[in-house]
PyMOL commands that place a pseudoatom at each C-alpha (Angstrom):
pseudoatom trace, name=CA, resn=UNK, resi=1, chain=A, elem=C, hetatm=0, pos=[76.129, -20.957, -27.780]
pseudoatom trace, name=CA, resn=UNK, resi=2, chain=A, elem=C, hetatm=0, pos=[76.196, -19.969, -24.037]
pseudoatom trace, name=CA, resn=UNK, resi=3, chain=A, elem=C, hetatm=0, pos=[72.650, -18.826, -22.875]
pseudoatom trace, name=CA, resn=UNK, resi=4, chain=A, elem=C, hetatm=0, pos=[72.449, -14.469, -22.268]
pseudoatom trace, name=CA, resn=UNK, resi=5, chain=A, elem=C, hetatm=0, pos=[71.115, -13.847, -18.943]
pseudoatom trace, name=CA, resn=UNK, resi=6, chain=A, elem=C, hetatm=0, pos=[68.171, -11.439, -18.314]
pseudoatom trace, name=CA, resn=UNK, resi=7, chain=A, elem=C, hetatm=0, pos=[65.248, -11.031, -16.261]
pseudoatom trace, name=CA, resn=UNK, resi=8, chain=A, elem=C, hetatm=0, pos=[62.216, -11.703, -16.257]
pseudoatom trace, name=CA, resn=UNK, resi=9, chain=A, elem=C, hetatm=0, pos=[59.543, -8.816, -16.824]
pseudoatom trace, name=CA, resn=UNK, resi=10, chain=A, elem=C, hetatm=0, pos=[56.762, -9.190, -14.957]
pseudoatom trace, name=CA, resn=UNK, resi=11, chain=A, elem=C, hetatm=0, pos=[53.956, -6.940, -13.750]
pseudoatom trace, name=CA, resn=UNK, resi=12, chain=A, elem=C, hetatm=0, pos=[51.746, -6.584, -10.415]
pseudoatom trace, name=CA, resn=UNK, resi=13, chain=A, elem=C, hetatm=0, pos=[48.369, -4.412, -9.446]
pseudoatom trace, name=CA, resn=UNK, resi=14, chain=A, elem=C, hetatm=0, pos=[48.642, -2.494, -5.828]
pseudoatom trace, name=CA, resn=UNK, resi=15, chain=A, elem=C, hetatm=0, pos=[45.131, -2.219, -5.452]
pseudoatom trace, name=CA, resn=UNK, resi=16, chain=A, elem=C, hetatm=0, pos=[44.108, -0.643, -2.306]
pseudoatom trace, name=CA, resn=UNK, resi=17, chain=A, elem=C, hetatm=0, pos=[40.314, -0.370, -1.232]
pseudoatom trace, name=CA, resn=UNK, resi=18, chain=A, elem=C, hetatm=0, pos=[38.816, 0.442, 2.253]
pseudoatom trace, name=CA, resn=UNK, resi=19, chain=A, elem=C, hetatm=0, pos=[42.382, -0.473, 3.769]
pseudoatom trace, name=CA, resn=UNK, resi=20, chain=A, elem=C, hetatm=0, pos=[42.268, -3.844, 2.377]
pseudoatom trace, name=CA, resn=UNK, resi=21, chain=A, elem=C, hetatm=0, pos=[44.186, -4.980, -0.186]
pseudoatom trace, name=CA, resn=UNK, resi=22, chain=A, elem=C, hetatm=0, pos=[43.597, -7.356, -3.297]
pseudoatom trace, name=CA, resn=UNK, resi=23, chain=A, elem=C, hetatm=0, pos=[45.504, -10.157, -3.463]
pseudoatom trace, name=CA, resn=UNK, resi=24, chain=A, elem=C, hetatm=0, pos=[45.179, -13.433, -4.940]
pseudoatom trace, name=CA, resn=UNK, resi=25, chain=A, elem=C, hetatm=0, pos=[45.684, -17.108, -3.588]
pseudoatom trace, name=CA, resn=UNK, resi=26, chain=A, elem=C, hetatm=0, pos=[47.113, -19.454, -6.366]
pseudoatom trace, name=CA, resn=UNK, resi=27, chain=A, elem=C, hetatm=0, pos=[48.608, -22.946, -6.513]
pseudoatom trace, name=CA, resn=UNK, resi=28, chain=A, elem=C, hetatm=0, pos=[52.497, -23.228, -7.081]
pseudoatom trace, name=CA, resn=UNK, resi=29, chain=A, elem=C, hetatm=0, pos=[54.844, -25.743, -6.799]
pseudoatom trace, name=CA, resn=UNK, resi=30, chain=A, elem=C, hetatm=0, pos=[55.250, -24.455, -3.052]
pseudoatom trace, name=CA, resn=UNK, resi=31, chain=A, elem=C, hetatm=0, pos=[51.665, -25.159, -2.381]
pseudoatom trace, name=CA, resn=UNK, resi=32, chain=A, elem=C, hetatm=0, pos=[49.027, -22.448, -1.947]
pseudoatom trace, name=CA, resn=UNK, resi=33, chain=A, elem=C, hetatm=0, pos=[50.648, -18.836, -1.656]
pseudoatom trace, name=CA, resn=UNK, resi=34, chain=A, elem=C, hetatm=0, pos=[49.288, -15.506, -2.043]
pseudoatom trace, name=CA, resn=UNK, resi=35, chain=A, elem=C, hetatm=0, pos=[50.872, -12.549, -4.167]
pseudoatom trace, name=CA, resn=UNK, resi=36, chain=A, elem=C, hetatm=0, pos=[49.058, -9.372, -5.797]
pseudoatom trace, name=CA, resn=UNK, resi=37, chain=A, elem=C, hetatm=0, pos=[47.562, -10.029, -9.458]
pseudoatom trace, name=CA, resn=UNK, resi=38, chain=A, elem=C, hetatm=0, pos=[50.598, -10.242, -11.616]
pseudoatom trace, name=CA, resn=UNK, resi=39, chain=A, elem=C, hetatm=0, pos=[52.334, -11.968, -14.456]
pseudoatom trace, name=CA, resn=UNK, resi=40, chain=A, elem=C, hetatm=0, pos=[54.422, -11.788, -17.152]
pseudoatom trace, name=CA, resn=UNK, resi=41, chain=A, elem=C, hetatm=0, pos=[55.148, -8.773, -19.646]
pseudoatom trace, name=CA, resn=UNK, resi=42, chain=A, elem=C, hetatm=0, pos=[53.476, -10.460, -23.280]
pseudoatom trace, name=CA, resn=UNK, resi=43, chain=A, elem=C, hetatm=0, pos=[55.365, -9.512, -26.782]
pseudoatom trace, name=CA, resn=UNK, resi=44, chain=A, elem=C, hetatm=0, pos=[53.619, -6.361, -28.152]
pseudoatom trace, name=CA, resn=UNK, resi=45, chain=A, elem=C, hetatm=0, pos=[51.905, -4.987, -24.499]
pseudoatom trace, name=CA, resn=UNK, resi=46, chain=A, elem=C, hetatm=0, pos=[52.923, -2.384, -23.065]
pseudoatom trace, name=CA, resn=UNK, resi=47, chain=A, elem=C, hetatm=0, pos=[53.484, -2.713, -19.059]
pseudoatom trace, name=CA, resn=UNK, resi=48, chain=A, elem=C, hetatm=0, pos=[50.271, -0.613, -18.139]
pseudoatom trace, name=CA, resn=UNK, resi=49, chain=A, elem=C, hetatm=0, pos=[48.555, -2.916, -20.575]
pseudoatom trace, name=CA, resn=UNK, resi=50, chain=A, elem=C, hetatm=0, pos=[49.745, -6.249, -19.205]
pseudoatom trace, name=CA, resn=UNK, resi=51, chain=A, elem=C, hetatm=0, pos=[49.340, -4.340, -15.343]
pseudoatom trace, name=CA, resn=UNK, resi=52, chain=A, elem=C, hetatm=0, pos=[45.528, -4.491, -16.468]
pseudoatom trace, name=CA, resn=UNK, resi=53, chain=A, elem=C, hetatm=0, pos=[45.002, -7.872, -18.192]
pseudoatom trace, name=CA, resn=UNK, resi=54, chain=A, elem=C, hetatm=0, pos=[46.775, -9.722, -15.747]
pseudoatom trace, name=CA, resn=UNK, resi=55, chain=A, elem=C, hetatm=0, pos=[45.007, -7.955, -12.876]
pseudoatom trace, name=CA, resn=UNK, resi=56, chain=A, elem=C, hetatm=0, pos=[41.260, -9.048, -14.561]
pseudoatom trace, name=CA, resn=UNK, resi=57, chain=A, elem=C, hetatm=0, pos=[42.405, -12.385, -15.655]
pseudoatom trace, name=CA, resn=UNK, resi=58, chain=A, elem=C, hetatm=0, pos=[43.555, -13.201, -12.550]
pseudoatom trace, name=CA, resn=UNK, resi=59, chain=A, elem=C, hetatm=0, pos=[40.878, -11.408, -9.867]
pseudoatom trace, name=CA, resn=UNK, resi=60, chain=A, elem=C, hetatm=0, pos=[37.555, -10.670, -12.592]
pseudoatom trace, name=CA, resn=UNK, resi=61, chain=A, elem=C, hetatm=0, pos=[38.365, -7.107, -11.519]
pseudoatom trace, name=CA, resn=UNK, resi=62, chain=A, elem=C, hetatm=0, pos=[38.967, -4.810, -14.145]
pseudoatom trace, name=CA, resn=UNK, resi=63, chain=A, elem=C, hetatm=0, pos=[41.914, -2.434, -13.080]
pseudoatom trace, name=CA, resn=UNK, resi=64, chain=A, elem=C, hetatm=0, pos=[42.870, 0.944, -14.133]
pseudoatom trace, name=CA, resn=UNK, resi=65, chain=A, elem=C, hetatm=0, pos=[46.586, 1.206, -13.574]
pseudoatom trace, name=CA, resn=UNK, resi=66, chain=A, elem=C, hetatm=0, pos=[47.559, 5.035, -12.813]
pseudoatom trace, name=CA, resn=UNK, resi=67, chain=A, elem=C, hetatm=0, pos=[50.544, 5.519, -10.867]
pseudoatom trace, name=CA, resn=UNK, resi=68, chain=A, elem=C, hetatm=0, pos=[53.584, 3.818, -11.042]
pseudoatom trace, name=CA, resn=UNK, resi=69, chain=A, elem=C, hetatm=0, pos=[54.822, 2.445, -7.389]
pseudoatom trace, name=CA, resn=UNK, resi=70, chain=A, elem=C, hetatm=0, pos=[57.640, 1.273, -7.928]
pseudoatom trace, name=CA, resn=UNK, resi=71, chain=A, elem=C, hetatm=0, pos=[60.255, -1.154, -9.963]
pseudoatom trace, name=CA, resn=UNK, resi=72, chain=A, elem=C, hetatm=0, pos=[61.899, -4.115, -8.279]
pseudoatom trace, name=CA, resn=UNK, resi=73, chain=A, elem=C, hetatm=0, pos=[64.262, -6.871, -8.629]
pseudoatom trace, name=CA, resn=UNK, resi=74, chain=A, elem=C, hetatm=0, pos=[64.430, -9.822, -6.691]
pseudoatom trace, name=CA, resn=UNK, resi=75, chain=A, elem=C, hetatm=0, pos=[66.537, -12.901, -7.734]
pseudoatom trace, name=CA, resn=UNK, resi=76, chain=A, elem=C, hetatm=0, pos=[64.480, -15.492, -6.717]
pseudoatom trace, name=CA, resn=UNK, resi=77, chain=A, elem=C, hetatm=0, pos=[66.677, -17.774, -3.718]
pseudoatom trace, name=CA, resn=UNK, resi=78, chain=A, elem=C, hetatm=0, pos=[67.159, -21.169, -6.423]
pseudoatom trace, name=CA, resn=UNK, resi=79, chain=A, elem=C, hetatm=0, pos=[69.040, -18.618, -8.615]
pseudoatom trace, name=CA, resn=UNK, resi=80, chain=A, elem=C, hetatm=0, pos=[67.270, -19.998, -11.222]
pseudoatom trace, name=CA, resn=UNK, resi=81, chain=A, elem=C, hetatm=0, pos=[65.310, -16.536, -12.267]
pseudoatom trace, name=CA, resn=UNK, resi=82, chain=A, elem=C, hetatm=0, pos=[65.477, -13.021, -11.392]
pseudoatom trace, name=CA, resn=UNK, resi=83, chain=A, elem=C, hetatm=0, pos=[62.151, -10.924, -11.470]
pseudoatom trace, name=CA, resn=UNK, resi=84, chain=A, elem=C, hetatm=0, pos=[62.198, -7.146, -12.455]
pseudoatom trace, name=CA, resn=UNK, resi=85, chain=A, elem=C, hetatm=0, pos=[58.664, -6.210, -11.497]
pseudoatom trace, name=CA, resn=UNK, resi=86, chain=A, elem=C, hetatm=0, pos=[56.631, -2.740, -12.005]
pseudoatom trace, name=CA, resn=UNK, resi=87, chain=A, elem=C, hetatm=0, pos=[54.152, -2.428, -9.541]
pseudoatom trace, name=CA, resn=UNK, resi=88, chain=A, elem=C, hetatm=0, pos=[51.211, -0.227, -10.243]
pseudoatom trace, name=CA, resn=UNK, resi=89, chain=A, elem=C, hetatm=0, pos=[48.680, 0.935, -8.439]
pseudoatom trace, name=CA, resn=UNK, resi=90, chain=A, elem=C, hetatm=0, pos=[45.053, 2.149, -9.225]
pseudoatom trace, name=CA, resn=UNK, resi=91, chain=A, elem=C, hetatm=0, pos=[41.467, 1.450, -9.384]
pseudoatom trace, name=CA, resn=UNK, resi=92, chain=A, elem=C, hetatm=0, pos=[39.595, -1.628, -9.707]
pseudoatom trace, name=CA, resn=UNK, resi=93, chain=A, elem=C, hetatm=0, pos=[36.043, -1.993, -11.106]
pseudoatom trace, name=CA, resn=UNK, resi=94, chain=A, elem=C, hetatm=0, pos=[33.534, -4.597, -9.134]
pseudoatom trace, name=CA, resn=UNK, resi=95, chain=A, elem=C, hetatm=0, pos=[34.199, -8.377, -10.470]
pseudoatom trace, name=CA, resn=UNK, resi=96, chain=A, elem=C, hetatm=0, pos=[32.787, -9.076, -13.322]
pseudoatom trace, name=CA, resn=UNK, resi=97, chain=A, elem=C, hetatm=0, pos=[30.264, -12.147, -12.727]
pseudoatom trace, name=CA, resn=UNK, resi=98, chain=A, elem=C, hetatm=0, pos=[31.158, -15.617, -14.457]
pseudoatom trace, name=CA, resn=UNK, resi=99, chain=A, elem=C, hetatm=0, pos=[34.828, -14.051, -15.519]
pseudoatom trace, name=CA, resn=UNK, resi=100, chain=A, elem=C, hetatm=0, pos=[36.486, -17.248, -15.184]
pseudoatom trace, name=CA, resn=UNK, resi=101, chain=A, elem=C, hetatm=0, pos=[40.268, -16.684, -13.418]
pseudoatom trace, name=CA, resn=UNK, resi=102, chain=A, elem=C, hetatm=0, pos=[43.734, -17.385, -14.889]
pseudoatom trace, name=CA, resn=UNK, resi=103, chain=A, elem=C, hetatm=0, pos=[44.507, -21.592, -14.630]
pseudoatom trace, name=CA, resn=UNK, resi=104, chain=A, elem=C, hetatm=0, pos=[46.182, -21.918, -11.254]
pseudoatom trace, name=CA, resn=UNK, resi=105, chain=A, elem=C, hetatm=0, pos=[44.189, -18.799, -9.590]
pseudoatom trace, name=CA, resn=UNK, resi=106, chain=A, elem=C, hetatm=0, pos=[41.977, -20.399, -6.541]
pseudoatom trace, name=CA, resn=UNK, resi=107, chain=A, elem=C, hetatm=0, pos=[40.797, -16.922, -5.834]
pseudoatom trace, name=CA, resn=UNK, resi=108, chain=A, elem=C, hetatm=0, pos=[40.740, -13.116, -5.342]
pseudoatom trace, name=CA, resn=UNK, resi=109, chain=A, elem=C, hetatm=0, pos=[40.604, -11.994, -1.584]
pseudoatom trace, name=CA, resn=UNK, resi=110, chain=A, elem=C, hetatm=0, pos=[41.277, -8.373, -0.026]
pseudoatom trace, name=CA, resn=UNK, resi=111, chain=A, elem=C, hetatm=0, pos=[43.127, -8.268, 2.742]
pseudoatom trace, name=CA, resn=UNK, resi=112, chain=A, elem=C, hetatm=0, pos=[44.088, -6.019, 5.302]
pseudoatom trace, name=CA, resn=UNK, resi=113, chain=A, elem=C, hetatm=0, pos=[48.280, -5.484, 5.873]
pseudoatom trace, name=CA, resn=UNK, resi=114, chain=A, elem=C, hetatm=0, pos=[47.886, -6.891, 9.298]
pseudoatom trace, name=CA, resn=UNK, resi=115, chain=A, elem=C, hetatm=0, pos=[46.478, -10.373, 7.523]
pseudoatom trace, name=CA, resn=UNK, resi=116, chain=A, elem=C, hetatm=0, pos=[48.852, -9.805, 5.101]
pseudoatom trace, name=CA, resn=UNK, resi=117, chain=A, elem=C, hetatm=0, pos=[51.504, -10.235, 7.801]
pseudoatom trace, name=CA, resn=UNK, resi=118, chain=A, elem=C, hetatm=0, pos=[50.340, -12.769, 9.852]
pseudoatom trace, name=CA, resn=UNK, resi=119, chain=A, elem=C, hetatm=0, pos=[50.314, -15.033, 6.453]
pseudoatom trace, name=CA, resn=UNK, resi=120, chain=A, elem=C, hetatm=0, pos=[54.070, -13.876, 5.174]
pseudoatom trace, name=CA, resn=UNK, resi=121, chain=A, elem=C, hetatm=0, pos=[54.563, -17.564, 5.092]
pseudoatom trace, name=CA, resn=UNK, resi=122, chain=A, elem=C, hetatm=0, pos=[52.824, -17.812, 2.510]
pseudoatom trace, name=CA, resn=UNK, resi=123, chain=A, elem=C, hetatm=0, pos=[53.137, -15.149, 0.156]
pseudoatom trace, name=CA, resn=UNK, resi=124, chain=A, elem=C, hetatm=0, pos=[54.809, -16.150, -2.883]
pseudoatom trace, name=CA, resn=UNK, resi=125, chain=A, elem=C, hetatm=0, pos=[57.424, -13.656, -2.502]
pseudoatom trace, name=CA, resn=UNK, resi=126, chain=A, elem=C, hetatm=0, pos=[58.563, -11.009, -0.212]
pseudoatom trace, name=CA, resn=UNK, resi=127, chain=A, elem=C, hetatm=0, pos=[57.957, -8.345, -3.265]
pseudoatom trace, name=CA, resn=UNK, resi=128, chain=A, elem=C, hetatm=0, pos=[54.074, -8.501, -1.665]
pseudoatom trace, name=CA, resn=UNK, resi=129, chain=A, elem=C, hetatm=0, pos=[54.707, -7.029, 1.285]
pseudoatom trace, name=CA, resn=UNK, resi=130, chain=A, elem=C, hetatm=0, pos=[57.361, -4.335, -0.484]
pseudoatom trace, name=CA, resn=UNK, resi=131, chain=A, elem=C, hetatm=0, pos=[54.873, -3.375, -2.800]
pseudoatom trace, name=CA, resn=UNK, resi=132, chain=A, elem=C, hetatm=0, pos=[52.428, -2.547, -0.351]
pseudoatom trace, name=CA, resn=UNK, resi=133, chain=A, elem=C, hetatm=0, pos=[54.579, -0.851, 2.002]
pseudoatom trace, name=CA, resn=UNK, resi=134, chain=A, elem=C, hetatm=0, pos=[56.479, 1.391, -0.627]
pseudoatom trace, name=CA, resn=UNK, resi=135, chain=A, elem=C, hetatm=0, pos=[52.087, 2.024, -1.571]
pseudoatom trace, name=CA, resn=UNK, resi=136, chain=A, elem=C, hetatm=0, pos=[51.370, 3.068, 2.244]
pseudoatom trace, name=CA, resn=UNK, resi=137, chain=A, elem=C, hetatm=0, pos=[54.260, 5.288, 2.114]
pseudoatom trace, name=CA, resn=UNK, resi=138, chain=A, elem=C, hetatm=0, pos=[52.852, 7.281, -0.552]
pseudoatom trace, name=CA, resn=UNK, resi=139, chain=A, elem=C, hetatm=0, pos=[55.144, 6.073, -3.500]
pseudoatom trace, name=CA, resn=UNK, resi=140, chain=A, elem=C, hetatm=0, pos=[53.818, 7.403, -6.644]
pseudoatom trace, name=CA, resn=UNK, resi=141, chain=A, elem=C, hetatm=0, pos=[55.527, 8.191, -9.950]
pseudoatom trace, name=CA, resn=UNK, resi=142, chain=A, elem=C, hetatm=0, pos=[53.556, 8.972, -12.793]
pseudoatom trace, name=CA, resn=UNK, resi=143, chain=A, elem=C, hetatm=0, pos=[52.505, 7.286, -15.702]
pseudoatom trace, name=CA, resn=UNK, resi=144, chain=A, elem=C, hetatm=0, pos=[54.663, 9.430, -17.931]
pseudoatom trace, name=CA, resn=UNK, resi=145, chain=A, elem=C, hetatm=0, pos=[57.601, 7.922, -16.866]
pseudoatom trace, name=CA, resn=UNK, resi=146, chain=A, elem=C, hetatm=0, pos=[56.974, 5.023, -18.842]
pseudoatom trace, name=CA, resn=UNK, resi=147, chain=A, elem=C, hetatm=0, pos=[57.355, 4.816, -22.679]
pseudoatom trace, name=CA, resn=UNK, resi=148, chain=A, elem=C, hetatm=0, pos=[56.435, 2.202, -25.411]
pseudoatom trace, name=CA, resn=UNK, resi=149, chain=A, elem=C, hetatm=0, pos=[57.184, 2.187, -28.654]
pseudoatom trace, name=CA, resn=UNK, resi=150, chain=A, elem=C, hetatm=0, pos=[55.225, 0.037, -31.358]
pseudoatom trace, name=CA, resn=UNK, resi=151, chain=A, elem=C, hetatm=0, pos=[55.870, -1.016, -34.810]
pseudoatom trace, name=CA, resn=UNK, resi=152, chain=A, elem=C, hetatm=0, pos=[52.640, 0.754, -35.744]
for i in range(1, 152): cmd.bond("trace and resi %d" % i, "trace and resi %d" % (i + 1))
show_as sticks, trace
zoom trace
């Protein structure tokens, strides 16, 4: 049976505080990159619900998604898989002390755009820098775009 192509779901926080940004620095097969918390839509979430468990389980921060920034997809440049991402933004609570971060997560660090761009060789994708640049130009759609539908 031939394999169906589709994408991969995935999620990311645009959390903006003080003009700094939070990011996280994780290990991939690429070495150490940075990219905003994100990860993978989970059977049964909904994508404001994965936006804020993947945002605490990979920066201890708990994060209130509340706007939607915008949706994106990037094929990534092996062809192998092709990311469509929604980016929220919203608020973050402090870090919750002894949280213990996602497996590959070396750590959470805020960062201004300027540091953002003087490291682009290292972000794990150039979605980073989209995502905060489509968030500095005001990008907001609301919440009640989005709709999930349950079993229950």
């Amino acid at each position: 049976m031939e394999r169906v192509w589709k994408p991969n779901v995935t999620v990311a926080a645009v959390v903006e505080r003080d003009g700094r940004f939070l990011l996280v620095e994780e290990e991939t097969s690429d070495g150490l990159r940075f990219n905003q918390p994100a990860g993978h839509l989970e059977a049964g979430e909904s994508l404001v619900e994965a936006a804020a468990r993947e945002a605490l389980e990979e920066t201890a921060h708990p994060f209130t998604p509340e706007f939607l920034v915008g949706i994106y997809q990037w094929p990534r440049p092996d062809g192998e898989v092709t990311y469509l991402r929604f980016a929220f933004g919203g608020s973050v609570g402090e870090a919750i002390a002894g949280q213990q971060l996602d497996a590959g997560i070396v750590r959470a660090v805020w960062m201004t755009r300027d540091e953002m761009v003087a490291t682009a060789g290292r972000h794990r994708s150039p979605l980073l820098l989209r995502c905060v640049d489509d968030y500095l130009a005001g990008q907001r759609a609301s919440l009640d775009l989005l709709r999930h539908y349950s079993e229950s």
